[in-house]
C-alpha positions as a Markdown table, in Angstrom:
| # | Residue | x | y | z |
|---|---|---|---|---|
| 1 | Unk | 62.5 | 15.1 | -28.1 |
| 2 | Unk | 62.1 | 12.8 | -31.2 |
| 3 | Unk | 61.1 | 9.3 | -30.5 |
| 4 | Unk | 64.2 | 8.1 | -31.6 |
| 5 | Unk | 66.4 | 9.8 | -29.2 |
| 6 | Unk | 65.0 | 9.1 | -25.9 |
| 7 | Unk | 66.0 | 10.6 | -22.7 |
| 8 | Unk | 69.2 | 9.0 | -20.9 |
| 9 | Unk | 68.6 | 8.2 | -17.2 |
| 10 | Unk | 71.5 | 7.1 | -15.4 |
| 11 | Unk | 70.1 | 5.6 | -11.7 |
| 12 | Unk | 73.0 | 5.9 | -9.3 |
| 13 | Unk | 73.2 | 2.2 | -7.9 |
| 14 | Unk | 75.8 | 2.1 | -4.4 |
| 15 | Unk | 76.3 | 0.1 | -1.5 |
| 16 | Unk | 74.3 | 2.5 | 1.0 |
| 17 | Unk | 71.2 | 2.4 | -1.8 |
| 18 | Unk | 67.7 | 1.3 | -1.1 |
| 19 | Unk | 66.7 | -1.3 | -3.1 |
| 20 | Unk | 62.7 | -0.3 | -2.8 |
| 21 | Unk | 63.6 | 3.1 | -4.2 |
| 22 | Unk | 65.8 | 2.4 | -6.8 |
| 23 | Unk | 63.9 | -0.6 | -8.3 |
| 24 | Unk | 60.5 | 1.5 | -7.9 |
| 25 | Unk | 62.1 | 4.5 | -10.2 |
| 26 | Unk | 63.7 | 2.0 | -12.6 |
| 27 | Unk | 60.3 | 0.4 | -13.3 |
| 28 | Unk | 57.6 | 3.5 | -13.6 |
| 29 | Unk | 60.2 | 5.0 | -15.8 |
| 30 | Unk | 61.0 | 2.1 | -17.9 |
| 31 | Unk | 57.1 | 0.9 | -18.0 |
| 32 | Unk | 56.0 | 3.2 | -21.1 |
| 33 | Unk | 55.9 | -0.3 | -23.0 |
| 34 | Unk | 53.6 | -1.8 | -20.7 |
| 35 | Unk | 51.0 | 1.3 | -20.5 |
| 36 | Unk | 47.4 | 1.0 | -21.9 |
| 37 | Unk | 47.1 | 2.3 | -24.9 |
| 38 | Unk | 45.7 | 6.2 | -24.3 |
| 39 | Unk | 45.6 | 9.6 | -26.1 |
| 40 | Unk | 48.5 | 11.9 | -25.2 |
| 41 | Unk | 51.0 | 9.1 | -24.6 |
| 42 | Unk | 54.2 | 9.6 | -26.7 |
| 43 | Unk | 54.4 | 6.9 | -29.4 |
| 44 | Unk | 57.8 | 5.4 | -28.1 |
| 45 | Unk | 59.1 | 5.1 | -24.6 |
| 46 | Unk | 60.6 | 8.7 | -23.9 |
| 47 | Unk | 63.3 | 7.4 | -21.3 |
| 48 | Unk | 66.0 | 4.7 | -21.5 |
| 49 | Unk | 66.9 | 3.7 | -17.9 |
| 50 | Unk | 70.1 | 2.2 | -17.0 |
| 51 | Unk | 71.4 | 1.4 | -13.4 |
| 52 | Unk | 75.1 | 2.5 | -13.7 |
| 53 | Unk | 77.8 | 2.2 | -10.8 |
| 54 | Unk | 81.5 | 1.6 | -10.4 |
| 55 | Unk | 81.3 | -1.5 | -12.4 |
| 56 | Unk | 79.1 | -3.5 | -14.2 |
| 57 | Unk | 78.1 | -6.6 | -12.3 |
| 58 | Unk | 75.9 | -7.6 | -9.2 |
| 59 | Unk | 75.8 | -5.1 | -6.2 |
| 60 | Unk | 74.6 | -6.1 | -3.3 |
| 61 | Unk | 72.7 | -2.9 | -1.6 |
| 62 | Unk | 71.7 | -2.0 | 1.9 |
| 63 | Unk | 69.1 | -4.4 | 2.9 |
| 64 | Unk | 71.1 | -7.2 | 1.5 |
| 65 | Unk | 69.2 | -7.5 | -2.0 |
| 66 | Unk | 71.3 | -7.6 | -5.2 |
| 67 | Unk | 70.9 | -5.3 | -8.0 |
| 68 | Unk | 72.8 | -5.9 | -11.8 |
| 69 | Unk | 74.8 | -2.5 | -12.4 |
| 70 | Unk | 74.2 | -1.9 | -16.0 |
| 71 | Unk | 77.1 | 0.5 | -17.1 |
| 72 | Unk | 79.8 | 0.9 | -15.8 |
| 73 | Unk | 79.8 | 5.6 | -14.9 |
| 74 | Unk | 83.4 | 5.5 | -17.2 |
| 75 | Unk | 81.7 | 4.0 | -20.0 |
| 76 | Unk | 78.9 | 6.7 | -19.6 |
| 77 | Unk | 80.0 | 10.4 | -21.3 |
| 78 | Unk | 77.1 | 12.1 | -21.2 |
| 79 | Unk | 73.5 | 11.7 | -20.3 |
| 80 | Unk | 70.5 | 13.7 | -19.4 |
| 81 | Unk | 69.1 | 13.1 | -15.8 |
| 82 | Unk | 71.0 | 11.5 | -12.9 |
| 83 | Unk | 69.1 | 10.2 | -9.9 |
| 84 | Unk | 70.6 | 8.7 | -6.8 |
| 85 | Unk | 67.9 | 7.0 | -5.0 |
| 86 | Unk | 67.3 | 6.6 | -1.2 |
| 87 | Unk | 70.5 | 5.6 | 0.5 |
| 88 | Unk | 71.0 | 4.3 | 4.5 |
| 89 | Unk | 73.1 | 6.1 | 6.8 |
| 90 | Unk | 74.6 | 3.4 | 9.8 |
| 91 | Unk | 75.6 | 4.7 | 13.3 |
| 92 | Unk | 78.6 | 6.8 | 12.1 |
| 93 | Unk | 76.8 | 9.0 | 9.4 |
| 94 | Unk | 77.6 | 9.3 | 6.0 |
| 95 | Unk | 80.9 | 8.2 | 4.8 |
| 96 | Unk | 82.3 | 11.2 | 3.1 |
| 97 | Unk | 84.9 | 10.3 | 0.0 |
| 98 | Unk | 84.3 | 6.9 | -0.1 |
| 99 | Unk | 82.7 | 7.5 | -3.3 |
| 100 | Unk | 84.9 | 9.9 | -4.6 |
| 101 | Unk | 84.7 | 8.4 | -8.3 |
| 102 | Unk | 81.3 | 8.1 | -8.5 |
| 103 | Unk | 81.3 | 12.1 | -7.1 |
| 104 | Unk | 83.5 | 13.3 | -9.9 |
| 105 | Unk | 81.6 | 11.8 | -12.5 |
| 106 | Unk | 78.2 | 13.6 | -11.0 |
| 107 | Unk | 80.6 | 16.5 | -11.7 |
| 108 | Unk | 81.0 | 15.6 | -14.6 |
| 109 | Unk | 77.7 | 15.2 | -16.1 |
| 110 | Unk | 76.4 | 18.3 | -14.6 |
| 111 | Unk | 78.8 | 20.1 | -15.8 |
| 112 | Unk | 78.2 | 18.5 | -19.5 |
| 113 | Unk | 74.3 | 19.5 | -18.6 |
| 114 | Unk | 71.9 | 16.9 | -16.7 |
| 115 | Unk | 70.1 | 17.2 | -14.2 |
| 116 | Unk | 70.8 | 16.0 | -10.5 |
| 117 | Unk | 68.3 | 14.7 | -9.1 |
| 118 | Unk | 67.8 | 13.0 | -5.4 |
| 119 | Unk | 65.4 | 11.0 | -3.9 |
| 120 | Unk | 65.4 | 11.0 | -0.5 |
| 121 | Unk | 68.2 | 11.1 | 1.2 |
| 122 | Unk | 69.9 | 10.0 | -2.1 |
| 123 | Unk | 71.3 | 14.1 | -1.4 |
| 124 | Unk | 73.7 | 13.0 | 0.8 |
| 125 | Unk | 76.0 | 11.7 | -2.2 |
| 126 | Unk | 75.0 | 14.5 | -4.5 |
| 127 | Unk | 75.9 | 17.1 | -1.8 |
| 128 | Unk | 79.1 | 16.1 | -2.1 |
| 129 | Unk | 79.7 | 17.0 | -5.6 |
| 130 | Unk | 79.5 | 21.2 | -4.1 |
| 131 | Unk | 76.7 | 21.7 | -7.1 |
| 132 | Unk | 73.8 | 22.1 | -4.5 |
| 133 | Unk | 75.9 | 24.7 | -2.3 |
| 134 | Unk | 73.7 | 27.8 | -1.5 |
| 135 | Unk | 70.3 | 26.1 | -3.6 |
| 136 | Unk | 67.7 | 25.3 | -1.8 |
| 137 | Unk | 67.1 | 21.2 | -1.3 |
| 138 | Unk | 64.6 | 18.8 | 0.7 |
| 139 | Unk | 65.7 | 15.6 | 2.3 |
| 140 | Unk | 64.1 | 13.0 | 4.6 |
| 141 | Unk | 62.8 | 14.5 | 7.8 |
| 142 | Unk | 64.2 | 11.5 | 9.6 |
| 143 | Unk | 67.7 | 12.7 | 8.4 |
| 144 | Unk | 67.6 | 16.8 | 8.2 |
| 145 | Unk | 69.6 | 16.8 | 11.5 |
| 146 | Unk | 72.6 | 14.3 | 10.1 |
| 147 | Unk | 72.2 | 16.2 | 6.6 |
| 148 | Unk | 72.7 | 20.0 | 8.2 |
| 149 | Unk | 75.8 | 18.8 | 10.3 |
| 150 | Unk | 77.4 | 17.3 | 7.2 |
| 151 | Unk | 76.5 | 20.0 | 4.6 |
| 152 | Unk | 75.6 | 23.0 | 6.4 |
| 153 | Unk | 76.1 | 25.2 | 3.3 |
| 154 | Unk | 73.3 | 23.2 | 1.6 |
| 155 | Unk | 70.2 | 25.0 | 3.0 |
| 156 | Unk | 67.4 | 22.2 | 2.9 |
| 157 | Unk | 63.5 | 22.7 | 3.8 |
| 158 | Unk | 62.9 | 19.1 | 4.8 |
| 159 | Unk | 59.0 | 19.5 | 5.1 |
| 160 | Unk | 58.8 | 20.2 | 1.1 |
| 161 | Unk | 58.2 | 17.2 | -1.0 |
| 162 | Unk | 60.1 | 18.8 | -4.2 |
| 163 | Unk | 63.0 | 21.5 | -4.4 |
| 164 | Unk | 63.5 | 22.2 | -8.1 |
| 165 | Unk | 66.6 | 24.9 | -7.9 |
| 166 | Unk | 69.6 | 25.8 | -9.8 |
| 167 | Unk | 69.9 | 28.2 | -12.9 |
| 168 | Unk | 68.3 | 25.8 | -15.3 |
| 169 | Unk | 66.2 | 24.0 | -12.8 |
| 170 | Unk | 68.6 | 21.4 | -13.4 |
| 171 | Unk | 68.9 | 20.4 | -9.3 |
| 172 | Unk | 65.9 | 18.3 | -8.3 |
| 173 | Unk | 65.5 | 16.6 | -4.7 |
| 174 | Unk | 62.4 | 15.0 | -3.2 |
| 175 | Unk | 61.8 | 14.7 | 0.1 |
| 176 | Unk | 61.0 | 11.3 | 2.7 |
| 177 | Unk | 61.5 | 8.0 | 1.1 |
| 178 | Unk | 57.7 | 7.6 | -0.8 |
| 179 | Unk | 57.7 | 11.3 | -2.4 |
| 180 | Unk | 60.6 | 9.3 | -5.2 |
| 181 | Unk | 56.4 | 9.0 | -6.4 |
| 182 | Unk | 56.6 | 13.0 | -7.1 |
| 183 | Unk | 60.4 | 13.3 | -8.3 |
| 184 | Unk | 59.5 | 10.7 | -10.8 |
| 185 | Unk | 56.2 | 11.9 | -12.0 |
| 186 | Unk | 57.7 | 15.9 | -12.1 |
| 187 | Unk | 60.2 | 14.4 | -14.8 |
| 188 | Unk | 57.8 | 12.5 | -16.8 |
| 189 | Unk | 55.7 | 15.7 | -16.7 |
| 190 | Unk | 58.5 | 18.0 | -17.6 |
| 191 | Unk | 60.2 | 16.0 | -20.2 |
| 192 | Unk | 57.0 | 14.0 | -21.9 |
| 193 | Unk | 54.1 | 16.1 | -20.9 |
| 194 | Unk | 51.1 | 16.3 | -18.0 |
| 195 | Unk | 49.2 | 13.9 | -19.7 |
| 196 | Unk | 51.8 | 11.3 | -19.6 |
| 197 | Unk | 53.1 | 11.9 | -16.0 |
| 198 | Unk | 48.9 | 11.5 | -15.2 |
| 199 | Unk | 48.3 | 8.7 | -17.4 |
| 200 | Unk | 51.5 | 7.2 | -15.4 |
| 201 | Unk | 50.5 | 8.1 | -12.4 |
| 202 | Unk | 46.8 | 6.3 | -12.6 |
| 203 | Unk | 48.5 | 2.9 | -13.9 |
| 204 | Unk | 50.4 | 2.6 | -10.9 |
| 205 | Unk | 47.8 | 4.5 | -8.4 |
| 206 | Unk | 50.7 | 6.8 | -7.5 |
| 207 | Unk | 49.9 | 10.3 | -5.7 |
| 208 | Unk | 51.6 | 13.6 | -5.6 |
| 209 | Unk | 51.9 | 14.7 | -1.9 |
| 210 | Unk | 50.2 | 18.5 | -2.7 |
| 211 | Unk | 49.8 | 18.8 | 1.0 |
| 212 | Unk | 53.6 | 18.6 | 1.8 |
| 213 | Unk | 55.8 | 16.7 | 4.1 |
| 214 | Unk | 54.3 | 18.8 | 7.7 |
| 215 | Unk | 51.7 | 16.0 | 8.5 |
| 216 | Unk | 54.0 | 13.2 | 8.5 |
| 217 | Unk | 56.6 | 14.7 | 10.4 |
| 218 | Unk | 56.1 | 13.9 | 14.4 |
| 219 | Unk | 57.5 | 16.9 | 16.5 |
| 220 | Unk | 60.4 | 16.0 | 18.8 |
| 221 | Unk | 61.8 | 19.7 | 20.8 |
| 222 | Unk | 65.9 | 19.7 | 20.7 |
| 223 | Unk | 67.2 | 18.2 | 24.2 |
| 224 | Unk | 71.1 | 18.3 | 23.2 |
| 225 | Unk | 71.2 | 22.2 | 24.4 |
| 226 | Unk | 72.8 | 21.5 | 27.9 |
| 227 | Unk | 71.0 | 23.9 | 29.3 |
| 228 | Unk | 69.8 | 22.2 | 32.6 |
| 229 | Unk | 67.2 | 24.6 | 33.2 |
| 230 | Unk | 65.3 | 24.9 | 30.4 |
| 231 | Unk | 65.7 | 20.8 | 30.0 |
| 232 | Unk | 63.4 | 21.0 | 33.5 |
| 233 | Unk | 61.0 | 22.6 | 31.9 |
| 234 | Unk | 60.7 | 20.9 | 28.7 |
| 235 | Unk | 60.4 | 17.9 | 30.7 |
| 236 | Unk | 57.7 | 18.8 | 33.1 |
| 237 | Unk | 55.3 | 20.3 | 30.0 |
| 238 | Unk | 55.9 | 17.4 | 28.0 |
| 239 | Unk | 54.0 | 15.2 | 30.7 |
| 240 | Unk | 51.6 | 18.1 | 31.2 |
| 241 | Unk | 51.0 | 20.4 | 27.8 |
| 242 | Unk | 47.4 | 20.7 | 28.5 |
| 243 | Unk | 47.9 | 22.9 | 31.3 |
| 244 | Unk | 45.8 | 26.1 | 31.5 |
| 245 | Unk | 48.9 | 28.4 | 31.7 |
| 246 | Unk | 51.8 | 27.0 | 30.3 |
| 247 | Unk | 54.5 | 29.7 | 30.2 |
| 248 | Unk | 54.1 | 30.3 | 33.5 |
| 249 | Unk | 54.5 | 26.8 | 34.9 |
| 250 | Unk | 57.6 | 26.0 | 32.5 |
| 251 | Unk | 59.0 | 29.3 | 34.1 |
| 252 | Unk | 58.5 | 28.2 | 37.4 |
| 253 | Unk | 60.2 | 24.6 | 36.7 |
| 254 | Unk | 63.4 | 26.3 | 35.4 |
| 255 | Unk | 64.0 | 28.6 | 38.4 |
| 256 | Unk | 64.7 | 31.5 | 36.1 |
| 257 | Unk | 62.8 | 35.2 | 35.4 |
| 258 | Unk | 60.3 | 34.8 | 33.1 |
| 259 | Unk | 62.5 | 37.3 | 30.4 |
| 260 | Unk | 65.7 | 35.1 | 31.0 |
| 261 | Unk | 63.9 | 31.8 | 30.7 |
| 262 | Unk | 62.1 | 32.7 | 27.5 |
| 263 | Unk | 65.6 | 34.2 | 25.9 |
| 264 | Unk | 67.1 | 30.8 | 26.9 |
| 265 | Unk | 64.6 | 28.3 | 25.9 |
| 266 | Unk | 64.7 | 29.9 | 22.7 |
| 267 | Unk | 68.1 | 29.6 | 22.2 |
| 268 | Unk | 68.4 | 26.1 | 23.3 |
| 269 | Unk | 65.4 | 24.8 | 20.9 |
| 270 | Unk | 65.5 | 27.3 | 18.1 |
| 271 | Unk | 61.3 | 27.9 | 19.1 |
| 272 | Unk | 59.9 | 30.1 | 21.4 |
| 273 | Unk | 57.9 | 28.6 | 24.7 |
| 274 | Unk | 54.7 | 28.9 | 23.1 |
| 275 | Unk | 55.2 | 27.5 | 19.9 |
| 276 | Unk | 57.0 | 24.4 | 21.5 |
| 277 | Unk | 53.8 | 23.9 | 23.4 |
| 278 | Unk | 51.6 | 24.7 | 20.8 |
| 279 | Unk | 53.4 | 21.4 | 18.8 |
| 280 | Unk | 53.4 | 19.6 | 21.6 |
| 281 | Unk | 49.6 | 20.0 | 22.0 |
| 282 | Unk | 49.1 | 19.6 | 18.2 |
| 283 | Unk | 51.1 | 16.3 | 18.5 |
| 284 | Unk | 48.9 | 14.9 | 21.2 |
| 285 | Unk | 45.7 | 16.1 | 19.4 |
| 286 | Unk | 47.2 | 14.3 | 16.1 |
| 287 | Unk | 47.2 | 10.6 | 17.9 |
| 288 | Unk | 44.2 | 11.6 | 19.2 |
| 289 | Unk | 43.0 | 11.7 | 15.6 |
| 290 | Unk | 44.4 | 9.0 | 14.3 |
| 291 | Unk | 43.6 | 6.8 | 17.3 |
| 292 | Unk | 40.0 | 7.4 | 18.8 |
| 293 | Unk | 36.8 | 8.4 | 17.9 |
| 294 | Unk | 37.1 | 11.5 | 19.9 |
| 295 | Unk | 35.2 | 14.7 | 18.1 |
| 296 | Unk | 37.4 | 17.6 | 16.9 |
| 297 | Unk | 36.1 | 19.8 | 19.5 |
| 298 | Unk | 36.7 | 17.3 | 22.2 |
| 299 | Unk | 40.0 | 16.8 | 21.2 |
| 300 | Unk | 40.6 | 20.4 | 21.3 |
| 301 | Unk | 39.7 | 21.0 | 24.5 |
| 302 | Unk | 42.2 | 18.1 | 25.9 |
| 303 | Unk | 45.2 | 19.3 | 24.3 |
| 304 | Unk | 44.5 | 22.4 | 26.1 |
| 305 | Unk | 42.2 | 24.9 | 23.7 |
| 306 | Unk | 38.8 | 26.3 | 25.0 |
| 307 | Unk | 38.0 | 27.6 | 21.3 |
| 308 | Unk | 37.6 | 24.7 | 18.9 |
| 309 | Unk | 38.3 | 27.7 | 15.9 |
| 310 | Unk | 41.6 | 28.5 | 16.8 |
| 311 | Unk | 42.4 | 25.1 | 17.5 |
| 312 | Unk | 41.9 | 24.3 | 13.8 |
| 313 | Unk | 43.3 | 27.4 | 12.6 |
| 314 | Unk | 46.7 | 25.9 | 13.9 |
| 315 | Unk | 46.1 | 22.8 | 13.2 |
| 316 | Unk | 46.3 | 23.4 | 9.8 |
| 317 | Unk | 48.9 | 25.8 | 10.2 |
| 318 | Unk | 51.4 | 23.9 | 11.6 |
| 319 | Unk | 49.9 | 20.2 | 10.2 |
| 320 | Unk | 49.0 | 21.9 | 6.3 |
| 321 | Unk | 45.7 | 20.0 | 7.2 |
| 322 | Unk | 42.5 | 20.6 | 8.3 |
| 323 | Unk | 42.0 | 17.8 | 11.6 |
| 324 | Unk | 39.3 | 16.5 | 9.5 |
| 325 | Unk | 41.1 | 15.4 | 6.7 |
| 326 | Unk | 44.3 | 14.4 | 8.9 |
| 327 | Unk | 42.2 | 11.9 | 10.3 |
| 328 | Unk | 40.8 | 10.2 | 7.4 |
| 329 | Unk | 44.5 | 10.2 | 6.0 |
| 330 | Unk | 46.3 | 8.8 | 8.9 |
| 331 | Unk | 43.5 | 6.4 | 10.4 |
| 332 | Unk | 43.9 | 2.8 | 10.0 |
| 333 | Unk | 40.9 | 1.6 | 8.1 |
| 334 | Unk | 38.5 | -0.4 | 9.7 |
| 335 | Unk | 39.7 | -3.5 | 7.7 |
| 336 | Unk | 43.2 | -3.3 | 9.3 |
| 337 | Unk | 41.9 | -2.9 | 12.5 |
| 338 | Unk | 42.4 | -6.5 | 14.8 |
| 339 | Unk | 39.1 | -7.7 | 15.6 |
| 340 | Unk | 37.2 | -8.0 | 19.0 |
């Protein structure tokens, strides 16, 4: 795109927003002025960035930090991309309608051709539009539950990091609240090049998460079934996941045959009994890595695995990492550490 017709950003600013997210996007994709000077970069910033809401003005968001709305969305026709940032979902989930203007006007511009893009759980407003029903989309793990009760036609993959869907790639959602570093970085790439999005990304140190969302999310097995029985169980091999033969303890706990017990545990927690143990054990080997000095093979053997192979075989199954690098990524360095 010629220098002189930059690409329109309109940042969604609303009550429920984040102010960490929002204000992050706004300033890597405003900062081409303030980049060192280095081959490959465009010539003149290749995005203009507004914060546009209901009306122009300050808005205060939902830690309690005011942001200036730039544009008012009926002043604004057209433009190319549209991101809602992270919002914050209270007690009672998210308001549906209660931003039924603001909803129309996404409409709106998709329909006259940006993109919508979410960061976050910035999906919840733009799921609300009906553009993302039946395309795949990531949100935050934390709120995949709340997200699949109040959209279920959306199907979502909460471990990815980036869902780029839609019949012109024009839906784009990012997954928990830091990977806004990827959604940003994919558009710079996409609309001003690699070597921009990587000259971008070393000024401000940011990272792509390659490895995915899996390490960062912490396993927690469904307990809302109501199924007494298998609750027994779950509760007893939660305490005790190490134990040489699982199945066959969690079946005695619930009082059932081992064929009913396994058809209703299933049922209950959408897993079967040995692959809720096997991420219960991988959970307890994970603090294990980030929080003692332990050797992988020790570890393996207290979560329950005699073979040290197969124990890393999962591990970076279910984790995407090898327990090596898990624990140099999740660690506290040394320098954090309280002293003696």
């Amino acid at each position: 795109m010629p220098a002189s017709q930059p690409i329109h950003v309109s940042l969604v600013a609303i009550p429920e927003a984040v102010v960490s997210t929002l204000s992050g996007i706004f300033d890597v994709m405003n900062a081409f002025a303030i980049l060192p000077e280095s081959d490959g970069l465009p010539a003149a910033p290749p995005f203009k960035v507004e914060i546009v809401g209901l009306s122009t003005g300050p808005l205060e968001l939902a830690s309690g930090v005011p942001v200036s709305v730039q544009r008012a969305i009926a002043d604004v026709s057209h433009t190319d991309i549209v991101i809602v940032p992270s919002v914050l979902l209270g007690g009672q989930g998210w308001p549906k309608g209660r931003h039924h203007q603001i909803v129309a006007w996404l409409g709106a511009m998709h329909e006259r051709g940006a993109l919508l893009c979410s960061a976050c759980s910035g999906l919840f407003l733009l799921a609300e539009t009906g553009r993302f029903d039946g395309m795949p989309a990531t949100v935050h793990f934390g709120y995949a539950d709340a997200f699949r009760a109040a959209f279920p036609q959306v199907p979502i993959a909460e471990e990815k990091v980036l869902v780029v869907s839609g019949s012109r790639e024009e839906l784009v959602t990012s997954g928990a609240s830091m990977t806004w570093h990827d959604l940003v970085l994919y558009l710079i790439a996409r609309h001003a090049g690699a070597t921009t999005a990587q000259a971008v990304a070393r000024f401000f140190a940011l990272q792509w998460h390659q490895e995915g969302l899996a390490p960062f999310i912490v396993f927690a097995g469904r307990t809302d079934h109501g199924d007494s029985a298998v609750a027994a169980a779950q509760a007893w091999i939660a305490r005790h996941a190490a134990v040489a033969e699982p199945l066959a303890e969690m079946v005695r706990h619930s009082g059932l045959s081992e064929r009913t017990f396994k058809r209703r545990f299933r049922i209950a927690t959408g897993l079967s009994p040995v692959a809720y143990v096997q991420r219960l054990r991988i959970e307890e080997a994970k603090r294990r890595l980030e929080r003692t000095e332990a050797s992988v093979d020790e570890i393996s053997w207290l979560v329950g695995y005699e073979e040290p192979a197969f124990f890393r075989r999962l591990f970076r199954r279910l984790t995407g990492l090898a327990p090596g690098a898990y624990r140099k990524r999740f660690r506290i360095p040394d320098f954090a550490r309280g002293r003696s």
